[in-house]
SENUMI-979926 format. One record per atom (N, C-alpha, C, O, CB): y, z, x; residue in one letter. Coordinates in steps of 0.05 Angstrom, whole numbers, plus 5000, padded with zeros to 4 digits. Each point is the difference from the previous one (the first is absolute). Glycine has a CB too. Layout:
<atoms>
YZXA...
</atoms>
This chain:
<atoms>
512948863146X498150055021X497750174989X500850194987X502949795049X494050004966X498050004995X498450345017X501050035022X499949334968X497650795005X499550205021X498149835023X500849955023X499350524940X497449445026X498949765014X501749925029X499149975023X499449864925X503950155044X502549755017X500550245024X500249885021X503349764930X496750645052X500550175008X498850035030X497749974993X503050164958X499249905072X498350115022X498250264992X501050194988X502649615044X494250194976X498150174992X501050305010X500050224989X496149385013X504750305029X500450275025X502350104983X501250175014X497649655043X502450164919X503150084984X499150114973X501849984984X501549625036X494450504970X498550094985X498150255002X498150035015X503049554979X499750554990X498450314996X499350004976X501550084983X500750205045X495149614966X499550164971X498350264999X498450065018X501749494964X500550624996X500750194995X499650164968X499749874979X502849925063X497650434959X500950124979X502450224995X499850225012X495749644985X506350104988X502250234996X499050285001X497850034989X504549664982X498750525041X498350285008X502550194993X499650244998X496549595047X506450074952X502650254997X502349794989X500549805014X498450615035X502349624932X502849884991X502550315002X499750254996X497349284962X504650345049X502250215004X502249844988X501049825014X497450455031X502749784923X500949854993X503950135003X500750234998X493649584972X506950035034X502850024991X502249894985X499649814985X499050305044X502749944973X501849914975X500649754989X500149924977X501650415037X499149465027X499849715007X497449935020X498649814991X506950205005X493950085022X497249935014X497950264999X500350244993X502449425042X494850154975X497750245000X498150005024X499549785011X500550184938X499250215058X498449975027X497949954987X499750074977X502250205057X496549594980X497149904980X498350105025X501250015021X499949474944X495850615035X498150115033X497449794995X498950054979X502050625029X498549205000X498649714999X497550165015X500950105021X503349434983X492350554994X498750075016X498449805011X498649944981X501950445000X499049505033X499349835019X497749975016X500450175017X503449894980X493949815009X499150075023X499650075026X498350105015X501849794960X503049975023X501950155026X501750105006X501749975018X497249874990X500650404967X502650224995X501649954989X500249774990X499550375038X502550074967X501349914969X503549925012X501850075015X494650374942X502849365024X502349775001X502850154976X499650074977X495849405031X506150545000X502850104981X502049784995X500549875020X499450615001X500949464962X502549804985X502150194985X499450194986X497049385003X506450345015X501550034981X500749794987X500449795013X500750545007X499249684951X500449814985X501650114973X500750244997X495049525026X504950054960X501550124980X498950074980X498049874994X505049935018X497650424971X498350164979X500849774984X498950054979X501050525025X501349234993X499749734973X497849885006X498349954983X506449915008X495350085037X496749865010X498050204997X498049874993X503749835045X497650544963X498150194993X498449924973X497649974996X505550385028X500049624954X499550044977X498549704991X498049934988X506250475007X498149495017X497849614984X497549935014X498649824992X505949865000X495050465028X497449965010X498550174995X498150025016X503149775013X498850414949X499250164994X497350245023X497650055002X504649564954X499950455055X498850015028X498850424985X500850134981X504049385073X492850544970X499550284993X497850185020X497949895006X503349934942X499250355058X496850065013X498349934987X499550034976X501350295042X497849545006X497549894994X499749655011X498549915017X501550484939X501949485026X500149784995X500449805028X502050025015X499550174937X496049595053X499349885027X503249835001X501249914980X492250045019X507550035033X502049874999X500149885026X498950125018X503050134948X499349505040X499749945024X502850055017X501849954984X494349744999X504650355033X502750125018X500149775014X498049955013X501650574995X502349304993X501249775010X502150115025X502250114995X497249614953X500050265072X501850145027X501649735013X499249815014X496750645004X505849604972X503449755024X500250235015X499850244994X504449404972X496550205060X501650235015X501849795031X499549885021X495650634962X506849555003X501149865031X500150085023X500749865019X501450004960X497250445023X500550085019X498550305003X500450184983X503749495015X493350405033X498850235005X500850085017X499949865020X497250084964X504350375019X501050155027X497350165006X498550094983X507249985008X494149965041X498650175008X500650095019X500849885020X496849994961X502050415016X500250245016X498250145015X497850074992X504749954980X498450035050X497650115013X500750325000X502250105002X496549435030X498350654965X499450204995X499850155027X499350245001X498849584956X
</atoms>
């Protein structure tokens, strides 16, 4: 699958702004135009994507499922 192939409304591009790395996953802070997007992912994927502040990335969002709460 292709990014192209992707729904647009499932896309944040972006640039990396904070890595919080750990041992097996890492929080990655994605800054956004519409605010910052957070992923956990695995510090092996960090490393082969040679991921870092700075570096433009696009945030691919699945989600099966949004709760909402009222305030």
């Amino acid at each position: 699958m292709s990014i192209q192939s992707v729904n647009a409304r499932n896309q944040f591009r972006g640039r990396i702004k904070e890595i919080i790395e750990g041992p097996v996953v890492s929080e990655i802070d994605v800054d956004t135009p519409f605010g910052i997007v957070t992923s956990v992912i695995t510090t092996r994927s960090v490393k082969e994507l040679h991921l870092q502040v700075g570096t433009e990335v696009l945030a691919l969002v699945k989600a099966t499922e949004v709760s909402i709460a009222k305030l």
